[in-house]
C-alpha positions, -999 to +999 in steps of 0.1 A: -529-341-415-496-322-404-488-291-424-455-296-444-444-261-427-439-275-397-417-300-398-378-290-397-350-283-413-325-293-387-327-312-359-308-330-327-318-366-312-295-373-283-300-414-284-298-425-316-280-457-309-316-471-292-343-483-312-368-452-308-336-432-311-330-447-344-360-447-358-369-407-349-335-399-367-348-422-398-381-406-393-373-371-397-350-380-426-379-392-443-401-358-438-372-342-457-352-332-425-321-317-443-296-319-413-300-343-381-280-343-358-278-381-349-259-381-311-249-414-290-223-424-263-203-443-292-206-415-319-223-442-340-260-433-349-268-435-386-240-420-408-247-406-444-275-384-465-285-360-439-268-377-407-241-362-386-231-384-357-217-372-329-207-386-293-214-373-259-219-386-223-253-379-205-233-378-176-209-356-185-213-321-193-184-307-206-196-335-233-228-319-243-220-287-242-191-295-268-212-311-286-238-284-289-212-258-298-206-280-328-235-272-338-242-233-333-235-226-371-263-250-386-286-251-352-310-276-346-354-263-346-364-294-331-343-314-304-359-345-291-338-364-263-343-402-268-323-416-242-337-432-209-330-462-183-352-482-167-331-514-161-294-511-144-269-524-163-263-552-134-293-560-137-313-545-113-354-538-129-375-507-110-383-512-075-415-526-063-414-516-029-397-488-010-382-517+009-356-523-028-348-481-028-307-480-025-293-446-030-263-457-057-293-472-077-322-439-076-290-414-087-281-437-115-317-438-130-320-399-120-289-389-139-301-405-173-339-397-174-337-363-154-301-350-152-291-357-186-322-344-201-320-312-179-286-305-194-294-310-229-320-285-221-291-261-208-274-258-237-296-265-265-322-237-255-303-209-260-297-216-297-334-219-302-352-190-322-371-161-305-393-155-329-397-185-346-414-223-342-388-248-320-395-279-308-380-293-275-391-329-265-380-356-239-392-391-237-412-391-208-434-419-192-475-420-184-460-437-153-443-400-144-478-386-136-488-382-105-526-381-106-524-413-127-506-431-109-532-459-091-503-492-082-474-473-072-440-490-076-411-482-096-399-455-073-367-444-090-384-442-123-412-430-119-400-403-096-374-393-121-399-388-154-421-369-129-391-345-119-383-344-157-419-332-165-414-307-140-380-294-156-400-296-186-430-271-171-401-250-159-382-243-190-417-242-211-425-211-188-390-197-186-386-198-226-425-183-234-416-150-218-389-144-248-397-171-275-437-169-282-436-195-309-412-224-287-423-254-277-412-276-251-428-308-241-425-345-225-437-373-249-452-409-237-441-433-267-461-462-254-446-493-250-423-501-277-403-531-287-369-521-274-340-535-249-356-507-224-390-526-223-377-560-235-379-577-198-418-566-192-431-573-223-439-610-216-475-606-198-486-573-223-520-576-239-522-586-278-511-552-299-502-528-266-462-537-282-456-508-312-426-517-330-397-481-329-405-475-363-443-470-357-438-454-327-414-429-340-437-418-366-468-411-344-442-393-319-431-372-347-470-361-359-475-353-323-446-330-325-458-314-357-489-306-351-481-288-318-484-255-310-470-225-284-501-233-267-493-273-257-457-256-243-451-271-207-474-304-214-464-341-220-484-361-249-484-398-258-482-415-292-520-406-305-515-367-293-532-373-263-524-350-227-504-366-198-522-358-166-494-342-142 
């Protein structure tokens, strides 16, 4: 059972608009979050009670970075970036063979799992507490470990969780020499019913698809029950470790 103490105040999710997006913001809400911070490219997450909407561009930092000095006054303790790509938007699914990698296609996918995510990082860190508990998570992927990784494919994303895990190590390190109680970490939500997993959900075993809802509740245990200690690591749904 997760100690009431640790769950937050305030908090940020950058991706509201998706379904686990959503359904973390709704989540925390429900744990008594007084203040989240509900961001999308439209400015319209869930509005109301303890939602504050705001718009940005992963792709654009001058937009995150305004929209983290909105909120400097009432800061966030835990920020969880939600967002992620895994089809194009014309279409095109991950690559199956290095024969499909195309250049326009591996920066797109690299500038919304890993760029994005990096610069979030940027300028959310340094309104995080030095000597109290944060929380700083990223959807990640099991398919961004290396050591797991036994059928190879999906190039482009795969590559790009794996460079996000090791942003993720970097900052983990970089913010434990000043802020002993932070955490930063990479979270594997499983496969969950969303338009992100929507086109390879057709040959999935029975009960491997976790609707956001349930999947945003397990993510957010995980995240309470962590410690200083789990800093730098990436954990799925049931609190287990990533392999790097």
């Amino acid at each position: 059972m997760t100690e009431v103490g640790n769950w937050p105040r305030r908090a940020a999710v950058w991706g509201s608009s998706g379904g686990i997006g959503r359904a973390l913001c709704e989540g925390l809400a429900e744990q008594g979050c007084e203040l989240v911070y509900a961001g999308s490219r439209g400015g319209k997450g869930p509005s109301g009670g303890p939602f504050r909407p705001f718009a940005f561009d992963l792709t654009d930092e001058d937009s995150i970075a305004a929209a983290v000095e909105a909120m400097k006054d009432e800061p966030p303790e835990w920020v969880i970036v939600a967002s992620g790509i895994l089809t194009l938007a014309d279409g095109t699914g991950p690559e199956r063979s290095y024969r499909h990698i195309a250049a326009a296609s591996m920066i797109e996918v690299f500038a919304v799992n890993t760029f994005g995510p990096a610069l979030i990082a940027k300028h959310c860190l340094r309104l995080m507490p030095r000597k109290e508990r944060f929380v700083f998570a990223a959807l990640s992927a099991r398919v961004g470990s290396i050591s797991d990784n036994r059928i190879g494919g999906w190039h482009s994303y795969r590559a790009s969780k794996a460079a996000l895990n090791m942003l993720l190590k970097n900052y983990a390190i970089e913010m434990g020499r000043t802020h002993s109680e932070g955490v930063v970490v990479g979270l594997h939500p499983g496969t969950v019913d969303t338009v992100l997993s929507e086109p390879f959900q057709k040959n999935l075993p029975e009960g491997q698809l976790t609707e956001p809802g349930e999947a945003a509740g397990k993510l957010l245990g995980v995240l309470a029950g962590l410690g200083p200690e789990d800093s730098g690591k990436v954990f799925d749904y049931a609190g287990r470790e990533v392999p790097a």
